[in-house]
C-alpha positions as CSV (number, residue, x, y, z in Angstrom):
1,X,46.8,46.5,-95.0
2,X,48.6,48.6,-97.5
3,X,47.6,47.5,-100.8
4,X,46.5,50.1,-102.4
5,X,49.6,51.1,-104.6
6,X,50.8,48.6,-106.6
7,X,54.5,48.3,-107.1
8,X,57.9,46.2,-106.3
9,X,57.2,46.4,-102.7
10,X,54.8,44.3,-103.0
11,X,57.0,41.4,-103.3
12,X,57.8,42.2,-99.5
13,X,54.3,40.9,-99.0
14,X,53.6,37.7,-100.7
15,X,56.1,35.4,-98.2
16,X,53.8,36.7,-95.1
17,X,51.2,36.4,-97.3
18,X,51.7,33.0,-98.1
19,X,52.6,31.9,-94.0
20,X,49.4,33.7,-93.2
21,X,47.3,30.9,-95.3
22,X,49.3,28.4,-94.2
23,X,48.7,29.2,-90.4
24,X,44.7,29.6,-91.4
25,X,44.6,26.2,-92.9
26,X,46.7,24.5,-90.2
27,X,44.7,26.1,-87.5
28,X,41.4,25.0,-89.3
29,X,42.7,21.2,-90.1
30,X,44.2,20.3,-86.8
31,X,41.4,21.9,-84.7
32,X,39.0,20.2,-86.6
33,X,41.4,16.6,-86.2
34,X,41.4,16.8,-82.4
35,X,37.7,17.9,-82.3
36,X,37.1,14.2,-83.1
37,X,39.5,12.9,-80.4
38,X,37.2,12.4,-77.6
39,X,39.3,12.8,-74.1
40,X,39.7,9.8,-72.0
41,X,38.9,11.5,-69.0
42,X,35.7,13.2,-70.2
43,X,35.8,16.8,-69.0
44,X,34.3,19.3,-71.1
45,X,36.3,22.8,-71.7
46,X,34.6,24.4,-69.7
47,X,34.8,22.0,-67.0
48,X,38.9,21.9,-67.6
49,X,39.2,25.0,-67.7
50,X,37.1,25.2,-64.0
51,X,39.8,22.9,-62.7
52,X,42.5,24.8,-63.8
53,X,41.3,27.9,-62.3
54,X,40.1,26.6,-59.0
55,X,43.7,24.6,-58.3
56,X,45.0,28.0,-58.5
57,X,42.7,30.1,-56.7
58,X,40.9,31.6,-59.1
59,X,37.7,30.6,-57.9
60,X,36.1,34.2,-58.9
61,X,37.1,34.0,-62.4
62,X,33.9,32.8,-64.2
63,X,33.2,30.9,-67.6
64,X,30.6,31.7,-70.0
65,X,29.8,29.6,-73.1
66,X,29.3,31.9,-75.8
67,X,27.9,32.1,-79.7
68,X,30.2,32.2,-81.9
69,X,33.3,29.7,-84.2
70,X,36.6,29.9,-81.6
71,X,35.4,33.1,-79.9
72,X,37.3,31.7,-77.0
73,X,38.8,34.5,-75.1
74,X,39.7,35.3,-71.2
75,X,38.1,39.2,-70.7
76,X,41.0,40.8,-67.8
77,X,38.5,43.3,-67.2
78,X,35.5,41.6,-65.6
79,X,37.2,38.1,-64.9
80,X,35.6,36.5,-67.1
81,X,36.8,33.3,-69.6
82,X,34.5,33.1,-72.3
83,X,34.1,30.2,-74.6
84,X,32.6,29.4,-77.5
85,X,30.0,26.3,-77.5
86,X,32.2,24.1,-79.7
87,X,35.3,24.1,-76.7
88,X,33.4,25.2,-73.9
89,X,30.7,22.1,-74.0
90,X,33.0,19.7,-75.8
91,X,35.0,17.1,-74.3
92,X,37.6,16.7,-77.4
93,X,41.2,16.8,-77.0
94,X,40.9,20.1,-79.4
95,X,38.7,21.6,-77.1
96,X,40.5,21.0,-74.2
97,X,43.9,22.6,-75.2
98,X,41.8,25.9,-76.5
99,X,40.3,25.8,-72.7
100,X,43.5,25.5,-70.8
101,X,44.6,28.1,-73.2
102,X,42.7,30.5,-72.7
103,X,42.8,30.2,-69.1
104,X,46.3,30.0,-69.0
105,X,45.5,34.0,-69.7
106,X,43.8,34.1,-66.4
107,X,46.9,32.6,-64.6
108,X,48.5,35.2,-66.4
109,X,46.5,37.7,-64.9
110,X,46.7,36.6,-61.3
111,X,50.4,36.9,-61.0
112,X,50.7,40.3,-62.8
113,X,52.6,38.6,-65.9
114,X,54.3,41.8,-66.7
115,X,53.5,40.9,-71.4
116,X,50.2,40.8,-70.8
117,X,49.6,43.8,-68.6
118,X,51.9,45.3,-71.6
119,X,49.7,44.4,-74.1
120,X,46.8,45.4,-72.4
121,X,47.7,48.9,-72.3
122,X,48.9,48.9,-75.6
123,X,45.7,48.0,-77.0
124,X,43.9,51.5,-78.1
125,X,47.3,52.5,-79.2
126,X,47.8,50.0,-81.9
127,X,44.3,49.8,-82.9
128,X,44.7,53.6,-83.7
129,X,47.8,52.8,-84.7
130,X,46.8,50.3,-87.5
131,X,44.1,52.4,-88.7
132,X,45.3,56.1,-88.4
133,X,48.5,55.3,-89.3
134,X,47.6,53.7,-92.9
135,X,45.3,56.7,-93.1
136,X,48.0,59.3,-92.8
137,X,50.5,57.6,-94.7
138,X,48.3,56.8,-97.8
139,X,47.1,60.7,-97.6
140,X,50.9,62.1,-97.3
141,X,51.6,59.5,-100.8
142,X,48.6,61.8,-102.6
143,X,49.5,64.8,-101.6
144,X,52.8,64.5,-103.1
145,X,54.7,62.7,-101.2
146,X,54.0,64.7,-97.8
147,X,57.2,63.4,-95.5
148,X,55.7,64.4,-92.5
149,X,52.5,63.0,-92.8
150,X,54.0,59.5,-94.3
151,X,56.5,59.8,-91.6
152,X,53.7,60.3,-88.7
153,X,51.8,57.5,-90.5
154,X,54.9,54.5,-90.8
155,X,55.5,55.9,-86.6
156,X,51.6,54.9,-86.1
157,X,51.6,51.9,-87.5
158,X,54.8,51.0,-85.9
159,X,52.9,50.7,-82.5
160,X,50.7,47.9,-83.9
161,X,53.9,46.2,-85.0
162,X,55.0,46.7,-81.3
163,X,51.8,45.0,-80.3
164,X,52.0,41.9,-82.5
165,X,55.7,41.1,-81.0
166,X,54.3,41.4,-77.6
167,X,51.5,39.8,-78.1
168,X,54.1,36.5,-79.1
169,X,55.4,35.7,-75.8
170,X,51.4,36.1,-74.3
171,X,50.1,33.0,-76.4
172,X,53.5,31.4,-76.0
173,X,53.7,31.3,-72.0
174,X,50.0,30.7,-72.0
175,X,49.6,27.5,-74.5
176,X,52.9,26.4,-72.1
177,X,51.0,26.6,-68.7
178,X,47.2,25.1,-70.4
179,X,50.1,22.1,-71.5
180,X,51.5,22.2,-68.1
181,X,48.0,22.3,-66.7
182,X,46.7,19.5,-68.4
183,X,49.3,17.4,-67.5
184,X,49.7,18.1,-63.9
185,X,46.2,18.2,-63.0
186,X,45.1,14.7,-65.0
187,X,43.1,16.6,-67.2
188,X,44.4,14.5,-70.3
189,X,46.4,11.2,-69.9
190,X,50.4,11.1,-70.9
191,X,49.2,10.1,-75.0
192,X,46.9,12.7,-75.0
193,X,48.8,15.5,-74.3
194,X,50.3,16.1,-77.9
195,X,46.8,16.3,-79.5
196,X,46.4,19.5,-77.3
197,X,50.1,20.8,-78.1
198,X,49.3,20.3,-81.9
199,X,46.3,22.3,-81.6
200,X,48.1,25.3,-79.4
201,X,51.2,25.3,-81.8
202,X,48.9,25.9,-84.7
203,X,47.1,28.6,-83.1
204,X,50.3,30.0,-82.3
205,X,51.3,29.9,-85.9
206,X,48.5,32.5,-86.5
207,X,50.1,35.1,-84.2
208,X,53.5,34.6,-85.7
209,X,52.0,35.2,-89.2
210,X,50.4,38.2,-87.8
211,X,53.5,39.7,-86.7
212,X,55.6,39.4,-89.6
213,X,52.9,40.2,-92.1
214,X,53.0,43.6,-89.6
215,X,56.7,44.1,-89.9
216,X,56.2,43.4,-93.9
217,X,53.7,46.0,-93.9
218,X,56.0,48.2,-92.1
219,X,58.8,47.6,-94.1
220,X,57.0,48.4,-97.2
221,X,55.8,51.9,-95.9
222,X,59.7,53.0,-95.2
223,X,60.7,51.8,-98.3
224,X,58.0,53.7,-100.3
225,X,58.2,56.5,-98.6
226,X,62.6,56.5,-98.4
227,X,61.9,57.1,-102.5
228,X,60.0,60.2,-101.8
């Protein structure tokens, strides 16, 4: 991130800032909360997750328990869902709603959901994006204020930007078919259902953090660079 010139813009910073360690800390507490809720019905992540996936066809989508502190992701590539020991082996409501989450992806996947082929190819763009574009920017300030470089830079990084807003509706429609999921296939009883949700809202309070420290960050480089 940008924080290598000091100045009023700055100021720009410190609300995201401040959402971003709030999202950390909710994430961390209410994981850890439901990790102790053992589910009534006793399937493991990975064993919800298999359920989930077979109802819908998906039979050739495989699971792998992984190393690794919430590693969980689904790989659109090799049709995999990979999760990590604590969800994939546990049969807590926290682990659960990770599982269904993550293959809520997979559904995702199957039907061609049009965000998450976007943000799939958007991927090497806003990686390059995030990094080249800070590069360029910061190297047009010390040369002098180089407006074509800075410029070429804030466009970069505005690709990543683009990715973090698409990336919203992804986790969004996915944590609302793993809660779907859960509750049509009996995979956790009516009570149990909002220990999941909890959990998925304050995962999803990580991405929305994400996204507005990026548009923060962006904000900051036009401003800097409009006094040029």
């Amino acid at each position: 991130m940008p924080l290598f010139f000091w100045d009023s813009t700055l100021l720009l910073l410190i609300p995201a800032l401040l959402l971003t360690i709030y999202a950390q800390i909710k994430v961390t507490t209410t994981f850890r909360k439901y990790s102790q809720v053992r589910s009534m019905r006793g399937l493991t992540g990975a064993e919800g997750a298999r359920l989930m996936l077979d109802s819908a066809n998906l039979k050739h989508v495989g699971i792998e328990v992984i190393e690794g502190d919430l590693t969980d992701h689904y790989d659109p590539r090799t049709k995999v869902l990979r999760l990590s020991a604590r969800v994939g082996t546990s049969d807590s409501l926290a682990a659960l709603g990770v599982a269904a989450h993550e293959a809520g992806h997979a559904l995702q996947d199957a039907e061609g959901y049009s965000a998450l082929r976007l943000r799939g190819a958007m991927v090497q763009s806003a990686t390059l994006g995030s990094n080249l574009g800070f590069f360029l920017f910061f190297l047009g300030l010390i040369m002098g204020g180089n407006q074509t470089l800075m410029a070429i830079g804030i466009l970069l990084f505005a690709l990543f930007v683009i990715f973090t807003l698409v990336t919203l509706p992804v986790e969004f429609n996915a944590s609302k078919r793993a809660l779907a999921q859960l509750s049509g296939h009996g995979i956790l009883a009516e009570g149990e259902i909002d220990g999941a949700r909890a959990v998925l809202n304050a995962a999803a309070l990580t991405y929305v953090a994400a996204a507005v420290m990026a548009i923060m960050n962006l904000l900051r480089l036009i401003l800097i660079r409009g006094r040029g």
